[in-house]
C-alpha positions as CSV (number, residue, x, y, z in Angstrom):
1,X,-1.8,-17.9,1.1
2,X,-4.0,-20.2,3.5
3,X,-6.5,-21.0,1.3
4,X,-8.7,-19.3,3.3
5,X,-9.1,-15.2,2.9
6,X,-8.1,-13.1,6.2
7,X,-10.9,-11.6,5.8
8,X,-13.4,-14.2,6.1
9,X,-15.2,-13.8,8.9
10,X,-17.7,-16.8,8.7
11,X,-15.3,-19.1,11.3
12,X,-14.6,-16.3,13.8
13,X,-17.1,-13.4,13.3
14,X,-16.3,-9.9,12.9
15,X,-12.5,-10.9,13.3
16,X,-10.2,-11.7,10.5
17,X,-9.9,-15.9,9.8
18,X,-6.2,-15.9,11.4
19,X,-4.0,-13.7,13.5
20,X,-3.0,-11.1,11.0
21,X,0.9,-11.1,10.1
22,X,2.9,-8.2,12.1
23,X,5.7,-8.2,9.6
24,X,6.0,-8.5,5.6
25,X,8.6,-11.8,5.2
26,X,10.2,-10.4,1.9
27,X,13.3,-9.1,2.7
28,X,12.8,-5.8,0.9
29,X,10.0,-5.0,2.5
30,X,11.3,-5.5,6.0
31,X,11.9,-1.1,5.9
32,X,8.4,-0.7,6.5
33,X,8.1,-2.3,9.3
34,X,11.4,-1.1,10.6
35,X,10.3,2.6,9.9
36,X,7.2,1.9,11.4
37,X,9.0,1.2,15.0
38,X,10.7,4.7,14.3
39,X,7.6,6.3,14.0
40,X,6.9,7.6,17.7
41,X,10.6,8.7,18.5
42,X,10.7,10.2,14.8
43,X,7.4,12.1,15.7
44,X,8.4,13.6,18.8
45,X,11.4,14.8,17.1
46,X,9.5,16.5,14.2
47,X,11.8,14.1,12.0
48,X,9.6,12.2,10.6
49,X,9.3,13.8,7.1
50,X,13.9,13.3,7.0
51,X,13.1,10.0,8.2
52,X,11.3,9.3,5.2
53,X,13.8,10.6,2.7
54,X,17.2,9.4,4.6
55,X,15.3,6.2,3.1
56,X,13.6,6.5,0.2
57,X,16.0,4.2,-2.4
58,X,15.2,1.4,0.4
59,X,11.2,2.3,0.1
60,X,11.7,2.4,-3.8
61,X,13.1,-1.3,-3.4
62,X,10.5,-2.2,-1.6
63,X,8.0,-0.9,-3.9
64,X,9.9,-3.2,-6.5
65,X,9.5,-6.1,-4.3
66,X,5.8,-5.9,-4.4
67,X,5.4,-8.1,-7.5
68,X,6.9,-11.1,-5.8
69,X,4.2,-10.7,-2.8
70,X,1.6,-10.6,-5.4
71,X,0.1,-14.3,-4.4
72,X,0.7,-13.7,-0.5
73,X,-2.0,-12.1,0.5
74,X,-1.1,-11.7,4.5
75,X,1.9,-10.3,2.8
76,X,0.2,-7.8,1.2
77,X,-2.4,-7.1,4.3
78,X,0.6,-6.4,6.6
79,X,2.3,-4.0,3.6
80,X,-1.0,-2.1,3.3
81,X,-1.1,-1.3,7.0
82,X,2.2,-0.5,7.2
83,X,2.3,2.0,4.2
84,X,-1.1,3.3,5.8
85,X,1.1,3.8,9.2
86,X,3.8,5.4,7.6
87,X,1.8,7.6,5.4
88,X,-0.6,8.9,8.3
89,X,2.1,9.3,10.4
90,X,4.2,11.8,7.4
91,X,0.8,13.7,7.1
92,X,0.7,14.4,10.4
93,X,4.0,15.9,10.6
94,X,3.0,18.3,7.4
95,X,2.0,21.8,8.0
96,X,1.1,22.2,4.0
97,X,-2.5,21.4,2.5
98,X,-3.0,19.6,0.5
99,X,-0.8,16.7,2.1
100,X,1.0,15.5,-0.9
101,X,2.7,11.8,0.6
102,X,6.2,11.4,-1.7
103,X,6.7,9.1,-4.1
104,X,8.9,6.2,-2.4
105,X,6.1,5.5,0.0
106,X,3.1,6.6,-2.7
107,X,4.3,4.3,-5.2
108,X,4.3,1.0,-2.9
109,X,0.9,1.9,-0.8
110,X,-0.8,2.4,-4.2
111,X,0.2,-1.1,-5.8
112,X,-0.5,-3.0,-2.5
113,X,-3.8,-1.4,-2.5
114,X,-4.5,-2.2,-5.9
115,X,-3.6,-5.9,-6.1
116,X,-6.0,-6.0,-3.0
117,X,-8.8,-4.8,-4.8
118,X,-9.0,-1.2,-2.7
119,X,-7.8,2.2,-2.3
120,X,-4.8,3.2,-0.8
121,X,-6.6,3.8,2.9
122,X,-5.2,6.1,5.3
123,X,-6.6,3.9,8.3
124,X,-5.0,5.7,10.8
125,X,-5.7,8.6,10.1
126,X,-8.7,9.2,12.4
């Protein structure tokens, strides 16, 4: 990436080394960030959940795309908050517990997590 991790917080304290990137550049990835603008409409709705599956072969693409982001890592940063958006944002919408959070948005969040060195984090979640 920058040479420098976005997490290193020696040159700016508690705050990441450089503005943290708002949007993944692959374009496969480009859904989450997408879905993540649908999020408030989708929620006031109750639509979320359809939301998700009207496009799930999109977020299985994306999950494929992950490999290619693999050096990136403000790539990856901005995927793993996205997935964490979309993922809160499902559980919130689901009356059943446990939360079970589907496969085309499971899949993706997991990888990005793992390549980071972390769990999956549901940061939103609060």
């Amino acid at each position: 990436s920058h040479g420098v991790s976005l997490w290193d917080v020696e040159t700016r304290g508690f705050l990441p080394s450089r503005a943290p990137r708002v949007e993944p550049v692959t374009p496969e990835l480009s859904v989450l960030h997408a879905l993540s603008l649908e999020i408030p409409a989708a929620g006031v709705e109750g639509s979320l959940r359809r939301l998700i599956r009207d496009h799930a072969a999109a977020l299985e693409a994306a999950a494929d795309a992950i490999p290619s982001a693999a050096g990136d890592e403000d790539e990856l940063e901005v995927c793993h908050a996205l997935y964490s958006y979309l993922s809160c944002a499902y559980a919130s919408e689901c009356d059943a517990t446990p939360v079970i959070i589907p496969r085309c948005l499971a899949r993706g969040f997991c990888d990005v997590a793992r390549r980071l060195g972390r769990r999956p984090m549901l940061d939103y979640c609060g």
